[in-house]
N, CA, C and O atoms as a GROMACS GRO file, in nm:
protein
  480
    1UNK      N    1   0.085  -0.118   0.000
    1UNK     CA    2   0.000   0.000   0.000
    1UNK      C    3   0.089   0.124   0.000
    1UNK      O    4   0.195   0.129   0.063
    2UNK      N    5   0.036   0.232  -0.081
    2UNK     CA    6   0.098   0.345  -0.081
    2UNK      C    7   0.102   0.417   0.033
    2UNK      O    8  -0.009   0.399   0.084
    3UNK      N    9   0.177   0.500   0.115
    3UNK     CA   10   0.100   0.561   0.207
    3UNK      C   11   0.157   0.735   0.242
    3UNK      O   12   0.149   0.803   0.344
    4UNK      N   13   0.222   0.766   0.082
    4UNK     CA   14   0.234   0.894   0.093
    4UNK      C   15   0.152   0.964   0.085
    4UNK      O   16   0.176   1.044  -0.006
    5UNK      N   17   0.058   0.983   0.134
    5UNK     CA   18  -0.075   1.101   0.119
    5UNK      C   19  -0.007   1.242   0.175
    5UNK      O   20   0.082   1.274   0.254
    6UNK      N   21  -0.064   1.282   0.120
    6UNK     CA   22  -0.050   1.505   0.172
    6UNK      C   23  -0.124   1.476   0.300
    6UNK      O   24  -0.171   1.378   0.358
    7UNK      N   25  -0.113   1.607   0.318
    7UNK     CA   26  -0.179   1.618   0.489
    7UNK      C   27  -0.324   1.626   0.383
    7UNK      O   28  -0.385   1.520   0.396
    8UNK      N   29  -0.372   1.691   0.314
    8UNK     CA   30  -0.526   1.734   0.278
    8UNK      C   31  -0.596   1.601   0.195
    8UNK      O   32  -0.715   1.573   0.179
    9UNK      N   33  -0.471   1.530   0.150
    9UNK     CA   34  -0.556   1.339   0.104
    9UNK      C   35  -0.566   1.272   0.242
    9UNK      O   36  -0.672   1.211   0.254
   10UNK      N   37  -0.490   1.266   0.343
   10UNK     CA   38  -0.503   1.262   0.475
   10UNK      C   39  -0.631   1.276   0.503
   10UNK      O   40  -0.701   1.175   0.501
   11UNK      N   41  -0.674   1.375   0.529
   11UNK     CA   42  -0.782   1.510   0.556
   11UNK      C   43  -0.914   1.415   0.510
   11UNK      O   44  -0.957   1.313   0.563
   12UNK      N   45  -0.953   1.474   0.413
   12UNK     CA   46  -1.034   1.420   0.310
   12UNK      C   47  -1.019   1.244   0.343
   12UNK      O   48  -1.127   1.250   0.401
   13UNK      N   49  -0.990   1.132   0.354
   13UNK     CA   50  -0.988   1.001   0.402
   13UNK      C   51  -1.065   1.032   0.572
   13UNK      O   52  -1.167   0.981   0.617
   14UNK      N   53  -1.018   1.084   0.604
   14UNK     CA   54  -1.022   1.088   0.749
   14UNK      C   55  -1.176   1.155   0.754
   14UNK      O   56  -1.252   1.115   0.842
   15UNK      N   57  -1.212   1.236   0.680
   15UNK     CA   58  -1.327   1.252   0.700
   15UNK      C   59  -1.448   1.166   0.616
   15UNK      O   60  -1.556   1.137   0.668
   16UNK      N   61  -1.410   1.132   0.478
   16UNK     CA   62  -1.471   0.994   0.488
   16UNK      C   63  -1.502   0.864   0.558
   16UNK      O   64  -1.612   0.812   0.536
   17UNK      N   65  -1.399   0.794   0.657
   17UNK     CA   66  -1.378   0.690   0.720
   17UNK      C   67  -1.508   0.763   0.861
   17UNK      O   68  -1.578   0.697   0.937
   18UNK      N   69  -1.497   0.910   0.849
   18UNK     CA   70  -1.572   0.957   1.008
   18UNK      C   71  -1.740   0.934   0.872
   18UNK      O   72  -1.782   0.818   0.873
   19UNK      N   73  -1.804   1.013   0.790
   19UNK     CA   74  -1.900   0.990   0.733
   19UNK      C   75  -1.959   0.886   0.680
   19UNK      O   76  -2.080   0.866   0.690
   20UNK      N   77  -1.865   0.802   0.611
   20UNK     CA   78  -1.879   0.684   0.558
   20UNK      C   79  -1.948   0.726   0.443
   20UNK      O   80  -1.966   0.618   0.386
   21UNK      N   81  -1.990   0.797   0.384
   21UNK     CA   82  -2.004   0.798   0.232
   21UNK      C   83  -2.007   0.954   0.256
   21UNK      O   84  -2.010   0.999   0.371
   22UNK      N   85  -2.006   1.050   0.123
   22UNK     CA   86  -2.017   1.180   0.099
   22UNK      C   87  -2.002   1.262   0.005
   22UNK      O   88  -1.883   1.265  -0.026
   23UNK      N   89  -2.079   1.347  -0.070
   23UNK     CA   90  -2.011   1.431  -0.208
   23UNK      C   91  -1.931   1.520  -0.159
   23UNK      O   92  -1.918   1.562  -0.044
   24UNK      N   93  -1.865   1.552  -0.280
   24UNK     CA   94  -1.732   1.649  -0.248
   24UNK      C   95  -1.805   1.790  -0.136
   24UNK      O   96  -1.753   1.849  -0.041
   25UNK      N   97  -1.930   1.803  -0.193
   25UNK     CA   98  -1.935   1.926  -0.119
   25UNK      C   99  -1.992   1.873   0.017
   25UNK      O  100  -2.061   1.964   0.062
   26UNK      N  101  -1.993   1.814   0.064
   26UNK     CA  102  -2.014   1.750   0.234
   26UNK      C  103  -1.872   1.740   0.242
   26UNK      O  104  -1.812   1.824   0.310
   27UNK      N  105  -1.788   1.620   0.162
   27UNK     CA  106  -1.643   1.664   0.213
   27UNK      C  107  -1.588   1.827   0.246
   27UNK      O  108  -1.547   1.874   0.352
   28UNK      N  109  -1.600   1.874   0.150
   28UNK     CA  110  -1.559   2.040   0.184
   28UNK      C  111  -1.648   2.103   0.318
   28UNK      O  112  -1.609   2.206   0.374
   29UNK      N  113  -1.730   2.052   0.347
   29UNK     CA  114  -1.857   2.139   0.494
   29UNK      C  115  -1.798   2.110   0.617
   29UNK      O  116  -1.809   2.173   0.722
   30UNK      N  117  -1.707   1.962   0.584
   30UNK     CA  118  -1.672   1.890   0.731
   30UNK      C  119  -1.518   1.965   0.722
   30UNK      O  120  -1.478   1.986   0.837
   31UNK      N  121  -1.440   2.003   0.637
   31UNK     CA  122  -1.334   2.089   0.663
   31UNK      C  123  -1.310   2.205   0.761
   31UNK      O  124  -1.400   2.284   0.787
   32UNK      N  125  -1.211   2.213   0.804
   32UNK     CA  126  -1.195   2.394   0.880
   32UNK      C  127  -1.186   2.492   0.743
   32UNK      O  128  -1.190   2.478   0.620
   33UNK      N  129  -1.174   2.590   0.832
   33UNK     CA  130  -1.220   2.732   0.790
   33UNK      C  131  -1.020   2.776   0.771
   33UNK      O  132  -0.940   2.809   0.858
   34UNK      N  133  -1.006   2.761   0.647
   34UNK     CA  134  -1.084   2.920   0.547
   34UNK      C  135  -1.112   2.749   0.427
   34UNK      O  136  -1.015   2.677   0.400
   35UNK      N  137  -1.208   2.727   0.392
   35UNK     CA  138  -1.248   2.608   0.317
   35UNK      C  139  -1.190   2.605   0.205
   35UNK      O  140  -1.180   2.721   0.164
   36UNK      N  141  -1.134   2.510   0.112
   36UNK     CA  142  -1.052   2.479  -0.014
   36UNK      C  143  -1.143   2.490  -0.132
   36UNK      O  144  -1.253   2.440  -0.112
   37UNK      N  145  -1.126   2.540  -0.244
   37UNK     CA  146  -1.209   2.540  -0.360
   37UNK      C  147  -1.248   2.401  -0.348
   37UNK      O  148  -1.201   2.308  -0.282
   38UNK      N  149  -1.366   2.410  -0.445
   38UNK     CA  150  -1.456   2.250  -0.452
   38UNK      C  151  -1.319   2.198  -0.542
   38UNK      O  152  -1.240   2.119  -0.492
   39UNK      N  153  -1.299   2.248  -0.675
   39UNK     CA  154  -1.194   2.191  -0.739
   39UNK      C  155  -1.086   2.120  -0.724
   39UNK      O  156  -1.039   2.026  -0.788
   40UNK      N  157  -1.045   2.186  -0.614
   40UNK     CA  158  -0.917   2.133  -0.549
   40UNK      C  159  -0.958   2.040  -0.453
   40UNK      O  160  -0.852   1.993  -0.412
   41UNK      N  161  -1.058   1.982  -0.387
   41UNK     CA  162  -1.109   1.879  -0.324
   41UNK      C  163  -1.151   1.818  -0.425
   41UNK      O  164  -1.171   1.702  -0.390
   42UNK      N  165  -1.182   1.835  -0.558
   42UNK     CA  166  -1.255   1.719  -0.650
   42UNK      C  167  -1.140   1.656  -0.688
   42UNK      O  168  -1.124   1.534  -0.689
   43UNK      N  169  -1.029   1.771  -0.732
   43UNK     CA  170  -0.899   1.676  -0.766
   43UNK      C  171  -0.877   1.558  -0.684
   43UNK      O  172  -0.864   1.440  -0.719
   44UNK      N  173  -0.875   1.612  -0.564
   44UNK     CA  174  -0.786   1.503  -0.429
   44UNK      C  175  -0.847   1.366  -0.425
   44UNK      O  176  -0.794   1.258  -0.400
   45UNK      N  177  -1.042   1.411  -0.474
   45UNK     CA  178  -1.079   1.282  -0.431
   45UNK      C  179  -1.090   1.209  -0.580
   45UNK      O  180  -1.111   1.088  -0.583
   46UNK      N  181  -1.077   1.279  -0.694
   46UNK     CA  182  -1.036   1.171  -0.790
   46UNK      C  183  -0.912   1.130  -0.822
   46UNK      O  184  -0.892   1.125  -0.943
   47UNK      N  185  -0.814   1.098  -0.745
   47UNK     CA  186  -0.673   1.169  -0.676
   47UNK      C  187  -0.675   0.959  -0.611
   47UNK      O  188  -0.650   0.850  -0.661
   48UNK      N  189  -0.711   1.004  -0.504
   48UNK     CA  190  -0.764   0.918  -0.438
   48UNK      C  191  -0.869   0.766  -0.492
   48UNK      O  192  -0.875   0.652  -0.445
   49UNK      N  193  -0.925   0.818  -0.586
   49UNK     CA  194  -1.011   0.661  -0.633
   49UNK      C  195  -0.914   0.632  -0.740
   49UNK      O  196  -0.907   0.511  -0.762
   50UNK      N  197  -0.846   0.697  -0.806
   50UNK     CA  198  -0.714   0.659  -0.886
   50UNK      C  199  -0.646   0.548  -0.824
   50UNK      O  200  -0.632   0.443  -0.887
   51UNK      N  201  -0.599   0.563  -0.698
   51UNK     CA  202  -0.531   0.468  -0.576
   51UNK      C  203  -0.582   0.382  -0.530
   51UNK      O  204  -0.505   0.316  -0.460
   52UNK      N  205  -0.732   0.328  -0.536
   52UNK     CA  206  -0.835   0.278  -0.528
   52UNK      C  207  -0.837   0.292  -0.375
   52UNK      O  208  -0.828   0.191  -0.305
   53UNK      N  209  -0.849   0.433  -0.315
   53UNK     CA  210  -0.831   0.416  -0.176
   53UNK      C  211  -0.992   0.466  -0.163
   53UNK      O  212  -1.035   0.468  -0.047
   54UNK      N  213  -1.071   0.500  -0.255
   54UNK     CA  214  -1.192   0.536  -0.246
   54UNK      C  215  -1.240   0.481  -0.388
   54UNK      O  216  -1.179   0.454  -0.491
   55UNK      N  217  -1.397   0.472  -0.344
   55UNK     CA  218  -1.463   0.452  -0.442
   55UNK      C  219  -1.585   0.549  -0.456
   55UNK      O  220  -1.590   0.639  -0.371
   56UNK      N  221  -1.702   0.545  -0.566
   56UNK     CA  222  -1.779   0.610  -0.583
   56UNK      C  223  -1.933   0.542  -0.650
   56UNK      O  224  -1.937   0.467  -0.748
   57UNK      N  225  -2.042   0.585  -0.577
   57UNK     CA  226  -2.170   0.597  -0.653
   57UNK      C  227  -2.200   0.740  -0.709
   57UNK      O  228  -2.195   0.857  -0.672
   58UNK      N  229  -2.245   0.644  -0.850
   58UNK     CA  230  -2.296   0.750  -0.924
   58UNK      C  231  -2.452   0.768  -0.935
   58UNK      O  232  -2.531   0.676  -0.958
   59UNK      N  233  -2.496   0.945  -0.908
   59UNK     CA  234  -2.625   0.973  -0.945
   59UNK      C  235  -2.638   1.080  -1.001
   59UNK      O  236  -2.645   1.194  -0.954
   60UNK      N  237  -2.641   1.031  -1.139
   60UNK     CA  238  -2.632   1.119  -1.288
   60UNK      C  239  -2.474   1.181  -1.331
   60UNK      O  240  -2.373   1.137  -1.386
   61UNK      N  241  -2.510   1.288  -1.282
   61UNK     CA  242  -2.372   1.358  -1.302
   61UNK      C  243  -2.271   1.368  -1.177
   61UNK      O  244  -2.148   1.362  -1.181
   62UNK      N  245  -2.361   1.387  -1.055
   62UNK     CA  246  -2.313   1.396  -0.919
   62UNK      C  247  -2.244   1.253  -0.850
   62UNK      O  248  -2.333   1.167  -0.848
   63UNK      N  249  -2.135   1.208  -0.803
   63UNK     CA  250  -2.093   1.119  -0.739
   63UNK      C  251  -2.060   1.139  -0.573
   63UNK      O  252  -2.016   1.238  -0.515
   64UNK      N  253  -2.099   1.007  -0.521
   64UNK     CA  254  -2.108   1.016  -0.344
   64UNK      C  255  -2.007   0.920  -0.331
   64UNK      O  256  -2.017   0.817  -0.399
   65UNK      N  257  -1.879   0.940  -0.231
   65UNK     CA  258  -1.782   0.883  -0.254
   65UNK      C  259  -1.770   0.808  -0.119
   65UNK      O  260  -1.839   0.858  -0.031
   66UNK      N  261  -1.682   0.675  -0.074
   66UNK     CA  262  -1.708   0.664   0.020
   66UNK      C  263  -1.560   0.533   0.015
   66UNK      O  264  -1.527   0.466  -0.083
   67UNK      N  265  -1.494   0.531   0.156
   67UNK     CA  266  -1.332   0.433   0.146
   67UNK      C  267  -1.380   0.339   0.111
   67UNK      O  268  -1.497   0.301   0.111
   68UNK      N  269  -1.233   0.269   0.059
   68UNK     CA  270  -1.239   0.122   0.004
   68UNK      C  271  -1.121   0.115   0.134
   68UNK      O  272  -1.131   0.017   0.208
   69UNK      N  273  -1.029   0.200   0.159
   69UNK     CA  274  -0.912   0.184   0.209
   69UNK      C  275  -0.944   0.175   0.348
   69UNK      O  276  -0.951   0.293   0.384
   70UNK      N  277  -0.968   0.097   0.453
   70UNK     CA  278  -0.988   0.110   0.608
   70UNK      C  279  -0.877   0.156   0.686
   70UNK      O  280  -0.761   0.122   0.709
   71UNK      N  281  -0.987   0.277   0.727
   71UNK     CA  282  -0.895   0.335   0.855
   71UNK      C  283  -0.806   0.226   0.956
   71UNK      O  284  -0.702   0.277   0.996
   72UNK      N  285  -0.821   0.134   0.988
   72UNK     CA  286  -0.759   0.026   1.073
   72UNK      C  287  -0.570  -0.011   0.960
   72UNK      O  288  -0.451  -0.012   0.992
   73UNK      N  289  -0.639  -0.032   0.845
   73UNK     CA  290  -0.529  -0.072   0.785
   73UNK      C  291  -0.431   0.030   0.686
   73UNK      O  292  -0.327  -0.008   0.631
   74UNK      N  293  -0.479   0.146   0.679
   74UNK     CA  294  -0.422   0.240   0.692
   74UNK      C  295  -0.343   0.272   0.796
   74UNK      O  296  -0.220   0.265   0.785
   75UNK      N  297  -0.396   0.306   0.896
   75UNK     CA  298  -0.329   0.301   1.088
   75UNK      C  299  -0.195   0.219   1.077
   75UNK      O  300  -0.079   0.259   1.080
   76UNK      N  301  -0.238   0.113   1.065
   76UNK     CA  302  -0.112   0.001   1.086
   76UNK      C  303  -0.005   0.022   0.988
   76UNK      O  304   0.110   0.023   1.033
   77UNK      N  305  -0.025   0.042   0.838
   77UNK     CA  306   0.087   0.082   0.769
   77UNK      C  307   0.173   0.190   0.841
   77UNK      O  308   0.287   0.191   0.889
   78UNK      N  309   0.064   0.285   0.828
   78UNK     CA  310   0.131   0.458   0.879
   78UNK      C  311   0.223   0.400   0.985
   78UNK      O  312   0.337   0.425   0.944
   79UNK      N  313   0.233   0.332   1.108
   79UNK     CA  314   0.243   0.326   1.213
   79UNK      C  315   0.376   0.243   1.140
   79UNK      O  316   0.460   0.325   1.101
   80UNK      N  317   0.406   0.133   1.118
   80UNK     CA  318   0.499   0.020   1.036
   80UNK      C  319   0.576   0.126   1.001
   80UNK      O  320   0.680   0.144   1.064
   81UNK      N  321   0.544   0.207   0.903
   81UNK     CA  322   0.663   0.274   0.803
   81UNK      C  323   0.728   0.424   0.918
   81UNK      O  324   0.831   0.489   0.900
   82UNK      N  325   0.646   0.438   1.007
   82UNK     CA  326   0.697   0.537   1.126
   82UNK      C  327   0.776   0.466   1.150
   82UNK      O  328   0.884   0.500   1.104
   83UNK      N  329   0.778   0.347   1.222
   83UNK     CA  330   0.862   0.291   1.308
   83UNK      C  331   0.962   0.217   1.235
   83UNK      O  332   1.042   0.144   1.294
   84UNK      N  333   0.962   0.234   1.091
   84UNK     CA  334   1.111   0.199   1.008
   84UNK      C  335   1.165   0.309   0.981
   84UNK      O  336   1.287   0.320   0.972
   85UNK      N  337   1.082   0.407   0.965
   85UNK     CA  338   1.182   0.544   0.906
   85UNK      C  339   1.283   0.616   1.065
   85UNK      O  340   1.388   0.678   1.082
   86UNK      N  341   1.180   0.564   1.145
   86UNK     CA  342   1.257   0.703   1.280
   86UNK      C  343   1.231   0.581   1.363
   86UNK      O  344   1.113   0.590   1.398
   87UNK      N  345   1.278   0.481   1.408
   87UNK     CA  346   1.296   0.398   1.509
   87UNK      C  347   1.344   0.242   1.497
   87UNK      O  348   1.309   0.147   1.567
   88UNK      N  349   1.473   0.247   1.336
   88UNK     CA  350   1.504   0.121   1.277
   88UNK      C  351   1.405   0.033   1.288
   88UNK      O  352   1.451  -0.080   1.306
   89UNK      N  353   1.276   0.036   1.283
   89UNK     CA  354   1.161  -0.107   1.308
   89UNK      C  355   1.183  -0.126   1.450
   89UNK      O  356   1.101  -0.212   1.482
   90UNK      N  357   1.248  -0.093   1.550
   90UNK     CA  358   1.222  -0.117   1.700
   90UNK      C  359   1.120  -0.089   1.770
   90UNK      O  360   1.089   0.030   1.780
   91UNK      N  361   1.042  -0.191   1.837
   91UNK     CA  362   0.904  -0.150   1.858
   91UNK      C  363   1.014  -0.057   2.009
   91UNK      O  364   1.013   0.065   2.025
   92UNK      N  365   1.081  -0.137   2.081
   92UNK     CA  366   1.182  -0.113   2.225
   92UNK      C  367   1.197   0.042   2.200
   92UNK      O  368   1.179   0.122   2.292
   93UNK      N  369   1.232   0.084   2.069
   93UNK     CA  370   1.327   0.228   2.088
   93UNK      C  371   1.171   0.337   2.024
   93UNK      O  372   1.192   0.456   2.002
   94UNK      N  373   1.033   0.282   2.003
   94UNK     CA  374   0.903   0.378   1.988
   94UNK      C  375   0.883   0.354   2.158
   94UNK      O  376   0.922   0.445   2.232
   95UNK      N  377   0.838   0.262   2.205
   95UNK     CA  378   0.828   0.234   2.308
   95UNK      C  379   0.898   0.384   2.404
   95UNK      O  380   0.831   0.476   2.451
   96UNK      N  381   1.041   0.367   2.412
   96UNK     CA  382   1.116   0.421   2.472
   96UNK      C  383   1.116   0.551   2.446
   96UNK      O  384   1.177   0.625   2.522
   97UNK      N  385   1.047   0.602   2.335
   97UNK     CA  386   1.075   0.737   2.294
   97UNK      C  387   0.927   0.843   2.399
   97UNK      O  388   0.923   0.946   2.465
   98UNK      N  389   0.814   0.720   2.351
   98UNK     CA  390   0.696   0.771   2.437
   98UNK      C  391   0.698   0.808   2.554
   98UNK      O  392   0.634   0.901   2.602
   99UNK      N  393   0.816   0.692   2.641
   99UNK     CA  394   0.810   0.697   2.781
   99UNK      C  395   0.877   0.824   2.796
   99UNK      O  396   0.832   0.918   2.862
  100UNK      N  397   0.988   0.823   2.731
  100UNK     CA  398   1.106   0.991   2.733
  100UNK      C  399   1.011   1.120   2.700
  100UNK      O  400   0.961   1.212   2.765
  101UNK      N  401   1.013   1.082   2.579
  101UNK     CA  402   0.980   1.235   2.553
  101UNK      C  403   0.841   1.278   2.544
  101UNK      O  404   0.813   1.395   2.518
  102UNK      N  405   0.750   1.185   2.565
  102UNK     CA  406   0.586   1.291   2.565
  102UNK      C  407   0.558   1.195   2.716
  102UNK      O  408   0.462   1.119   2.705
  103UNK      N  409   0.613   1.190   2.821
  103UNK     CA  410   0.633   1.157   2.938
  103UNK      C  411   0.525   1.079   2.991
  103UNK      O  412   0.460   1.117   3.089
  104UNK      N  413   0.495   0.928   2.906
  104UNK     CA  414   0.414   0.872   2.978
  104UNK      C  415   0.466   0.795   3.082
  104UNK      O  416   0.581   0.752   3.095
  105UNK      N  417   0.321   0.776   3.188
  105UNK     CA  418   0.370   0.748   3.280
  105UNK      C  419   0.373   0.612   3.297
  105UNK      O  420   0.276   0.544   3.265
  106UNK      N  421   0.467   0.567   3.343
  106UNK     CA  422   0.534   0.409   3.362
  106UNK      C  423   0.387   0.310   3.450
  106UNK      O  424   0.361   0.193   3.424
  107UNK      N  425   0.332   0.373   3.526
  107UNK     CA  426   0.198   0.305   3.535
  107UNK      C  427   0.125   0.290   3.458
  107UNK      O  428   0.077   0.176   3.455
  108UNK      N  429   0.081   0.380   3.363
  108UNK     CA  430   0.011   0.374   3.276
  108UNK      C  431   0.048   0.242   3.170
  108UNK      O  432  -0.012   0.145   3.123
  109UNK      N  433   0.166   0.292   3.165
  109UNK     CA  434   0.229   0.193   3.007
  109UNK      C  435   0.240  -0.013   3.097
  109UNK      O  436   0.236  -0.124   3.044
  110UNK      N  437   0.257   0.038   3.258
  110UNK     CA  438   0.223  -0.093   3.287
  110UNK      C  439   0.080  -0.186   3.290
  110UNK      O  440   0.058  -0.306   3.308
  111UNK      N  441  -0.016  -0.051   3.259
  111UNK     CA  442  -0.177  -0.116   3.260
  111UNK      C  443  -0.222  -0.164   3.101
  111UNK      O  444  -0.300  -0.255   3.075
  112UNK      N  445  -0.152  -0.081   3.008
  112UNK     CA  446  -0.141  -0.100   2.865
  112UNK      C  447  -0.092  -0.240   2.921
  112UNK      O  448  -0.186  -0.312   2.954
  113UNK      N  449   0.034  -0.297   2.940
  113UNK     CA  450   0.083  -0.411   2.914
  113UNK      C  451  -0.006  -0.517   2.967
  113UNK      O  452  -0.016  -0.615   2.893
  114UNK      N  453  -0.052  -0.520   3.041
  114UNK     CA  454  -0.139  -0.600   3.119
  114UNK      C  455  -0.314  -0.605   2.982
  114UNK      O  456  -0.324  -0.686   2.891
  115UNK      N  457  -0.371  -0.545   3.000
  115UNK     CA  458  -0.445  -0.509   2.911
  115UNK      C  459  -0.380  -0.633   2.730
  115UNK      O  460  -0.456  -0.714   2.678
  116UNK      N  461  -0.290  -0.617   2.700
  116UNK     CA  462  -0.273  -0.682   2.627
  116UNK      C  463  -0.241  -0.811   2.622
  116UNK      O  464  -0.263  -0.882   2.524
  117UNK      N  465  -0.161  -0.864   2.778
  117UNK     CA  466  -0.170  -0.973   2.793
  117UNK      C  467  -0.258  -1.057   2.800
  117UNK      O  468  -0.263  -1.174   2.764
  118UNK      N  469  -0.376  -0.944   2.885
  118UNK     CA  470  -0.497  -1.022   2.883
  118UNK      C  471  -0.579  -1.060   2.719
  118UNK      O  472  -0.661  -1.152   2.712
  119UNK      N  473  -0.553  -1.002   2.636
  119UNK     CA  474  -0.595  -1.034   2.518
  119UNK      C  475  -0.554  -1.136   2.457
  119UNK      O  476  -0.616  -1.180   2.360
  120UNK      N  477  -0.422  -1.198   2.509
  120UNK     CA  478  -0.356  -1.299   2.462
  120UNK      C  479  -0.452  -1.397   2.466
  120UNK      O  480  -0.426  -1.511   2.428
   0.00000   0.00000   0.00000
């Protein structure tokens, strides 16, 4: 899977995956302010079904677009290719970076662990 998206193919996914289907101009309503020409959101999202990361129904001329690409498996790439580009694939040295530098707390990350064992 590809997973260079712009921040605004980003954007646009992310607010599909929240709507689950939508025409460009609902995509553009759920945007912040100062809002993007329709054009430049029509590009992105035929941009996007190019990649087959979206698809579309058609009614007449108007199309309602809605992911093929799941947020879940999107997540997990993004997350994979983070942790090869800035943490050699070490889950130990993401791990370690969380605990350092956005200061979670070591209880916490011990209830996470537990929590997952139990899923085992």
């Amino acid at each position: 899977m590809k997973n260079n998206l712009t921040h605004k193919e980003e954007e646009v996914m992310r607010i599909l995956w929240k709507l689950e289907k939508a025409f460009v101009k609902e995509i553009i309503e759920a945007m912040g302010d100062p809002k993007p020409p329709y054009n430049t959101i029509s590009s992105i999202v035929r941009k996007l079904e190019g990649m087959n990361y979206i698809g579309h129904e058609a009614f007449g001329k108007t199309h309602r677009y809605f992911p093929i690409l799941k947020k879940e498996e999107y997540r997990k790439s993004s997350l994979k290719k983070m942790m090869n580009n800035y943490f050699g694939g070490s889950v130990e040295q993401l791990m370690s970076f969380f605990v350092k530098e956005e200061n979670v707390d070591l209880d916490d990350l011990n209830e996470i662990l537990e929590k997952i064992k139990d899923q085992e």
